[in-house]
C-alpha positions in Angstrom: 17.8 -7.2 10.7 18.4 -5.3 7.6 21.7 -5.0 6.0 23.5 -2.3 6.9 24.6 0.4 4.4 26.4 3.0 4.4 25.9 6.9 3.4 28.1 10.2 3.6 25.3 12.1 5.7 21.8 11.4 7.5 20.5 14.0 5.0 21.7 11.4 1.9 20.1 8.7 3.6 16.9 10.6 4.0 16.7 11.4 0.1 17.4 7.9 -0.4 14.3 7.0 1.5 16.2 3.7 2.2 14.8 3.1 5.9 18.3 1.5 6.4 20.0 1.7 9.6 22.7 4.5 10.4 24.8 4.5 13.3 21.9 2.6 15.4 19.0 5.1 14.4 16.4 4.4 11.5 14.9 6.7 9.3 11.8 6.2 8.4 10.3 6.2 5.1 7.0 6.3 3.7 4.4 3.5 2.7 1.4 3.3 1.0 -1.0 0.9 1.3 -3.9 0.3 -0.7 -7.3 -1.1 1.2 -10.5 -2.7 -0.2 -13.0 -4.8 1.4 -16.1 -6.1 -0.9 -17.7 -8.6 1.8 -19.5 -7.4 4.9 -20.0 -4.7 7.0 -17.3 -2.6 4.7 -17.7 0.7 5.6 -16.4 -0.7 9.6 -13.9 -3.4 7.9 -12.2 -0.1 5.9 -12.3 2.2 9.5 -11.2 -0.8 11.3 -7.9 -1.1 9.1 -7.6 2.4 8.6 -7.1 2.5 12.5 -4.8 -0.1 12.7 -2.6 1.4 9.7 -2.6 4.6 12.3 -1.7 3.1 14.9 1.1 1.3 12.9 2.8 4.5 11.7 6.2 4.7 13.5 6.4 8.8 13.4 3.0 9.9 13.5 2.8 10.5 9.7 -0.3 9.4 8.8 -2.5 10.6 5.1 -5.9 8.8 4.2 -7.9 9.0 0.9 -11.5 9.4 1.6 -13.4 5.5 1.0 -14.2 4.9 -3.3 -16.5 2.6 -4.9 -15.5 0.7 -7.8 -16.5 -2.7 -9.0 -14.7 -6.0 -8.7 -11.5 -6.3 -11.1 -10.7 -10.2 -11.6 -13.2 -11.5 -9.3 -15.7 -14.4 -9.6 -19.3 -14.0 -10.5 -21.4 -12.2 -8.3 -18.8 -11.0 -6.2 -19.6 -7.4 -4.5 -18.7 -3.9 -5.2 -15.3 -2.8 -3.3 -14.6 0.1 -1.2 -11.1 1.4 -1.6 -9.0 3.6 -0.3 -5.5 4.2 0.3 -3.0 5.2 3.6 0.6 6.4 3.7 2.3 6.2 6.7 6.0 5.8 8.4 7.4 2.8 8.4 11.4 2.2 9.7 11.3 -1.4 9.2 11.8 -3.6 6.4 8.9 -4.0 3.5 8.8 -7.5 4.2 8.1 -7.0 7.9 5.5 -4.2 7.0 3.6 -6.9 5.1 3.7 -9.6 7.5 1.9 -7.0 9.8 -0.8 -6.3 7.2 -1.2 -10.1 6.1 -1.6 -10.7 10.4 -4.2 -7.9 10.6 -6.3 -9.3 7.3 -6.3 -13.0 9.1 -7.9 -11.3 12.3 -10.1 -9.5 10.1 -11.4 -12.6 9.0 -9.7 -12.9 5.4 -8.7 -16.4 4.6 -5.4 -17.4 3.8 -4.2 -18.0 0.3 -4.2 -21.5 0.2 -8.0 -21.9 1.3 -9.6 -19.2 -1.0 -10.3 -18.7 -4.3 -7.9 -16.3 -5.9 -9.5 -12.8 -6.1 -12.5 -14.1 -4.2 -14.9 -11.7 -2.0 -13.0 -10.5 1.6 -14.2 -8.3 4.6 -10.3 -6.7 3.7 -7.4 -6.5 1.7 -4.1 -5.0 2.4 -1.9 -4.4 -0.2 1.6 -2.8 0.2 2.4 -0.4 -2.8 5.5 1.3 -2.1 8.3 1.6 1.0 10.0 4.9 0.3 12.2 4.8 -3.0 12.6 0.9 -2.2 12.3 -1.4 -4.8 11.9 -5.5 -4.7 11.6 -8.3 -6.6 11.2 -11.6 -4.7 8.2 -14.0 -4.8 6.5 -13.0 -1.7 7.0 -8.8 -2.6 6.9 -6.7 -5.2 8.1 -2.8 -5.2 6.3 -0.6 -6.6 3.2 -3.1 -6.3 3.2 -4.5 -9.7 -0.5 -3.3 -11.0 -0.4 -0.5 -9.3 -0.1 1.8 -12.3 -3.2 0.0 -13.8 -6.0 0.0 -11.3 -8.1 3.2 -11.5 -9.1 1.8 -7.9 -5.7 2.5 -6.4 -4.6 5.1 -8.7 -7.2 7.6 -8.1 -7.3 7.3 -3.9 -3.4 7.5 -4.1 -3.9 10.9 -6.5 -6.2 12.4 -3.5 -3.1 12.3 -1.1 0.1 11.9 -2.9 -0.7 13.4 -6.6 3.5 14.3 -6.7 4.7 11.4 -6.1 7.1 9.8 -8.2 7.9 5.7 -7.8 10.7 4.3 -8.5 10.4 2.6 -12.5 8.1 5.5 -13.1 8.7 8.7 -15.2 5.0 10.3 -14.2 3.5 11.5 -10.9 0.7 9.2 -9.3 -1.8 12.0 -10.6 -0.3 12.0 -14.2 -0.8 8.2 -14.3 -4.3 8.4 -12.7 -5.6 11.2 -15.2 -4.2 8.9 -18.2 -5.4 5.8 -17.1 -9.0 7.6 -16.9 -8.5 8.7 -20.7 -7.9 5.3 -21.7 -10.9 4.1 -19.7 -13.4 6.6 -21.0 
């Protein structure tokens, strides 16, 4: 259970985007998640998750980029292009228990674990948690904001489709604002 804390109002809470409890009632907060999938049938594998990300969201909030093609970042020769994408949804849990729930769905999907793959090798999918509300975390199995986030033209540009406003927390531009940079600097 998450630790408790404190604030003068429901409203302060809210604006905190903390997803903390208050007297016994959670607010939710929003998540992003970035998906990709580069082995397989990856058109279903993306739908597939994009389903179960739905079904996930705790209050029925629920925004999805259209599907982007981009080609393997850090993989090993030969691997496949990617389809990406990115969701937002509600979550009123902790980040670490959002992640356990998309590390479960990549294992059903057929993604091996860590320890018996090659680092950035080909999946069917790939979950990846960017940001829970106004959260932020440091700890070796999460990172908030996700920590290359602000340099993958992949993630950046689907997240600039549906959230081009947002702000992160470490960040003094909007998603869009980072996305149209990172394009200069790639062109």
């Amino acid at each position: 259970m998450p630790r408790t804390k404190k604030f003068a109002s429901l409203e302060e809470e809210a604006a905190a985007g903390s997803g903390m409890r208050f007297e016994h009632a959670m607010i939710a907060m929003h998540a992003g998640i970035a998906l990709g999938s580069n082995l397989g049938e990856r058109e279903v594998r993306m739908e597939e998750a994009l389903s179960f990300l739905r079904r996930l969201s705790k209050g029925g909030h629920f925004l999805r980029s259209s599907l982007w093609k981009s080609d393997p970042v850090d993989c090993p020769p030969g691997s496949g292009e990617f389809l990406n994408a990115v969701a937002e949804i509600d979550w009123d849990g902790s980040p670490e228990d959002l992640l356990a729930a998309l590390l479960a769905f990549e294992s059903r999907a057929g993604r091996l674990p860590p320890e018996k793959r090659l680092r950035n090798s080909p999946r069917p999918v790939d979950l990846d948690l960017l940001y829970c509300g106004k959260l932020v975390r440091s700890s070796p199995g999460l990172i908030l904001p996700h920590p290359r986030l602000a340099n993958r033209i992949f993630v950046l540009g689907p997240l600039a489709e549906i959230e081009p406003h947002l702000c992160l927390p470490g960040f003094s531009r909007t998603v869009k604002e980072l996305y149209d940079r990172l394009r200069e600097d790639h062109s």
